[in-house]
DOVO-625122 format. One record per residue (C-alpha): residue in three letters; chain; y, x, z. Coordinates in steps of 0.2 Angstrom, whole numbers. Layout:
N
r,c,c2,c1,c3
ala,A,Y,X,Z
...
// end
This chain:
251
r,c,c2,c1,c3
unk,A,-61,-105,-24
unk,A,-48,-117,-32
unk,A,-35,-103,-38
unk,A,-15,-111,-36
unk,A,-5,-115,-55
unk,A,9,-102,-47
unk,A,-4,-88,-42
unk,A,3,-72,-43
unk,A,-9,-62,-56
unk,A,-11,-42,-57
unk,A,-10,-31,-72
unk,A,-25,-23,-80
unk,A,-21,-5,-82
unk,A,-38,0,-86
unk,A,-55,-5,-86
unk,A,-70,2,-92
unk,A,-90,-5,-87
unk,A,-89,6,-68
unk,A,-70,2,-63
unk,A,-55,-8,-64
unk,A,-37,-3,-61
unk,A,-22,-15,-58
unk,A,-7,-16,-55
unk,A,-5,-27,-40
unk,A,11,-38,-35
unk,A,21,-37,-22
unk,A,14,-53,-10
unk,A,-4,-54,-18
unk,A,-16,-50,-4
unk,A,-30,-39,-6
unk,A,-41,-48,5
unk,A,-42,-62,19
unk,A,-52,-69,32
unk,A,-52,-87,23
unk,A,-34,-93,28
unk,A,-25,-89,12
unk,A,-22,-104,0
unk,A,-15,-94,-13
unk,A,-26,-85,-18
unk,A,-31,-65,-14
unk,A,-35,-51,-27
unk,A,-52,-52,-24
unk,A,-55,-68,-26
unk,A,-46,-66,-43
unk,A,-58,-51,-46
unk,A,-74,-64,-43
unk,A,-69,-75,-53
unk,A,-67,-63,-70
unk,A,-81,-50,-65
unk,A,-93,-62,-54
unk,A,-107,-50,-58
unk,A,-99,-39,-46
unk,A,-102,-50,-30
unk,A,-107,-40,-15
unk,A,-101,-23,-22
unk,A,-95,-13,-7
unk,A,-98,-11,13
unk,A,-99,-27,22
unk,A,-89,-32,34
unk,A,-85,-43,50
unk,A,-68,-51,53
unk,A,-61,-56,70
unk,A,-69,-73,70
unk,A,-87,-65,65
unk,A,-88,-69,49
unk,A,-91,-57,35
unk,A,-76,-55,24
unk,A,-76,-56,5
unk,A,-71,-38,0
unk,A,-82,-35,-15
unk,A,-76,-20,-26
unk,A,-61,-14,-13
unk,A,-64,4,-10
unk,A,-46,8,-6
unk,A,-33,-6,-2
unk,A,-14,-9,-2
unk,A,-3,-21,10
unk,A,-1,-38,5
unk,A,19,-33,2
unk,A,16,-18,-6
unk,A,15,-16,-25
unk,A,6,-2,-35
unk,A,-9,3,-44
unk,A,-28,1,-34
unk,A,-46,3,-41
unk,A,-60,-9,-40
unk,A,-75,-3,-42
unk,A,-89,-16,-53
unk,A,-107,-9,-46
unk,A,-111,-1,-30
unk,A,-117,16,-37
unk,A,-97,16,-42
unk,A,-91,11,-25
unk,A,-100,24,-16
unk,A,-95,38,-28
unk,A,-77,32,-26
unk,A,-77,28,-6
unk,A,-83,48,-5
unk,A,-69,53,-12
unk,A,-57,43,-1
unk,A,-67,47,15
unk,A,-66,65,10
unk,A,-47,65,6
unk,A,-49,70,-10
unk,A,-41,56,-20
unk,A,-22,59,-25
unk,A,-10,46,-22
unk,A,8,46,-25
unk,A,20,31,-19
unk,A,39,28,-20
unk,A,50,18,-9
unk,A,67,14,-4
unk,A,71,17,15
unk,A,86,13,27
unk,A,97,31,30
unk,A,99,44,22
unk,A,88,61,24
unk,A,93,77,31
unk,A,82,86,20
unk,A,76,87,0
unk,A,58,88,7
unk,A,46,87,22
unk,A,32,81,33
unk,A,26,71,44
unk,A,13,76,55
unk,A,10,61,70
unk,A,-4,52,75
unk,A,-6,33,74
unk,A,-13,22,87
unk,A,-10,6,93
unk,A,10,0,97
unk,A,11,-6,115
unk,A,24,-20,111
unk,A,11,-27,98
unk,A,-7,-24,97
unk,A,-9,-28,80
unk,A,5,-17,73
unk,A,3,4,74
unk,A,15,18,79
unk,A,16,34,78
unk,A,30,34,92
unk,A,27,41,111
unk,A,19,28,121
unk,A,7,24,106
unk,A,-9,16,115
unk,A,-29,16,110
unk,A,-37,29,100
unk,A,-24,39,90
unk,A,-29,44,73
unk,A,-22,59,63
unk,A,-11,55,50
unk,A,-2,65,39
unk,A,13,61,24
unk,A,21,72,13
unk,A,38,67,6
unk,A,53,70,-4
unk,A,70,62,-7
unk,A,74,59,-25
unk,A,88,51,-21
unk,A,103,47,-7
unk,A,118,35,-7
unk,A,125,20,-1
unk,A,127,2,-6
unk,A,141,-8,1
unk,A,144,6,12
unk,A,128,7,17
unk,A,116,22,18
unk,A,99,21,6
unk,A,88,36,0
unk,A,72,35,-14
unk,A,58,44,-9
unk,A,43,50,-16
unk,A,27,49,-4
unk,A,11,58,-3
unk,A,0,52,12
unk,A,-14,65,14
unk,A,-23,54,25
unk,A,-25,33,24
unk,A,-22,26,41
unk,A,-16,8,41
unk,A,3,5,37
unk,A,4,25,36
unk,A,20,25,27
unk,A,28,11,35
unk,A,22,16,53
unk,A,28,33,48
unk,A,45,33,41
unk,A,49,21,56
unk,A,45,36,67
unk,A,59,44,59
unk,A,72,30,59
unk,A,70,29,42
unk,A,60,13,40
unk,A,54,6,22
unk,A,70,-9,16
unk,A,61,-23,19
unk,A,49,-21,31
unk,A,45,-39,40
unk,A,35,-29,52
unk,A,44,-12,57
unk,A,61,-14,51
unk,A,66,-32,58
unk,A,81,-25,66
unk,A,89,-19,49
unk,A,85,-31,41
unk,A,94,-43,49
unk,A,110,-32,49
unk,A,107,-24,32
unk,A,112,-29,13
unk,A,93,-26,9
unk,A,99,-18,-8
unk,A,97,-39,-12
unk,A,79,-37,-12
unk,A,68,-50,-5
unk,A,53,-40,-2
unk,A,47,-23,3
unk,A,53,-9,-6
unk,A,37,2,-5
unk,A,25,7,-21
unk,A,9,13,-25
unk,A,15,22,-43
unk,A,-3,34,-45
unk,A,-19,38,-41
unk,A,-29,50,-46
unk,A,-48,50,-45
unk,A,-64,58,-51
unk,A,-73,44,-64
unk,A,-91,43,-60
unk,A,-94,53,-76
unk,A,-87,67,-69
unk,A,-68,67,-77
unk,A,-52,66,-68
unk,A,-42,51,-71
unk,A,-26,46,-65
unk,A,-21,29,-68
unk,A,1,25,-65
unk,A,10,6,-61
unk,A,29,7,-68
unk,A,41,4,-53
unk,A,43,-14,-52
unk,A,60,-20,-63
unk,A,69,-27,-44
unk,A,63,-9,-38
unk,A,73,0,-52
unk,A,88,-12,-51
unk,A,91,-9,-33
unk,A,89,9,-36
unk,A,105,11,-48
unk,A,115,-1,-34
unk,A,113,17,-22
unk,A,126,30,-26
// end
């Protein structure tokens, strides 16, 4: 793989000789099916940590080919920032991949959404399938089409304003359960989707200030995991500095 000069690189939060925790950017993809020529996270794990080639569960991509996914036990949007953990062995992959099948990994994300909410707190409880104007998008709206998975988010409103006149609220986020674009699919369910958002907020965007942010406004800021030593660990990734500054624009 022939990594790009202008490659955007993650952060090393962590590592030890079992796992490594980043902090990934905002447009870094986690993984590809071989059409991305600049370069994914993977690729940039391989070529620091070659010894852990084949780590993982294989698997197919839509053309048949097996996919390079070695070490992702977990994985974030390509536009979505925030902390993940690659695992460097397979016995370290499988102890970590139970955890997540078994919900019992913590995670905490932060974004910035379009409205303002009713409520300090809530959650929401909708299924995910298939959206019947896209098949490769999801919904968690009526009319929702194929098998429809549980999905569950926690949330909280740290804060509610407006920009230019313009309603915004902060949330903090706690998905209970992994489903594809969870977050996004969800908080579109409530007309409150993520600022942003190429896929489900194409409407707003196009009529909104976007906070002046040129990407999506959604974070993966903890995770909290059981080490396969036996010890709790929770790694953070600071909210991004264009996060922060379009948070003090809301008020």
């Amino acid at each position: 793989m022939i990594f790009p000069s202008d490659m955007i690189e993650p952060k090393i939060i962590f590592e030890d000789e079992n796992i490594l925790a980043v902090d990934k950017p905002s447009g870094l993809s986690v993984h590809s099916e071989g059409a991305d020529a600049t370069g994914t996270l993977v690729d940039w794990f391989l070529r620091h940590y070659p010894e852990a080639r084949g780590v993982g569960e294989p698997r197919v991509g839509s053309d048949g080919v097996q996919l390079e996914r070695s070490g992702v036990v977990h994985r974030l949007d390509r536009d979505t920032s925030g902390v993940m953990i690659l695992a460097k062995n397979q016995p370290t992959f499988d102890h970590l991949k139970h955890q997540f099948k078994e919900r019992q990994v913590k995670k905490e994300y932060r974004a910035i959404v379009y409205g303002q909410m009713k409520e300090r707190w809530g959650t929401i409880d909708r299924r995910i399938g298939r959206s019947a104007q896209d098949w490769k998008l999801r919904s968690a709206e009526r009319g929702a089409r194929g098998q429809l998975r549980d999905a569950v988010t926690d949330w909280e409103c740290l804060k509610s304003g407006t920009y230019e006149g313009e309603p915004f609220s902060v949330l903090k986020l706690d998905p209970r359960t992994g489903r594809m674009h969870q977050l996004r699919v969800h908080l579109k369910s409530i007309s409150r989707p993520i600022v942003g958002d190429s896929l489900y907020a194409v409407g707003q965007i196009s009529r909104s200030n976007n906070l002046g942010l040129r990407r999506l406004a959604l974070h993966a800021l903890n995770i909290e995991v059981e080490l396969p030593d036996g010890t709790d660990r929770s790694f953070a990734a600071a909210w991004p500095e264009e996060l922060a500054r379009a948070e003090t624009l809301i008020a």
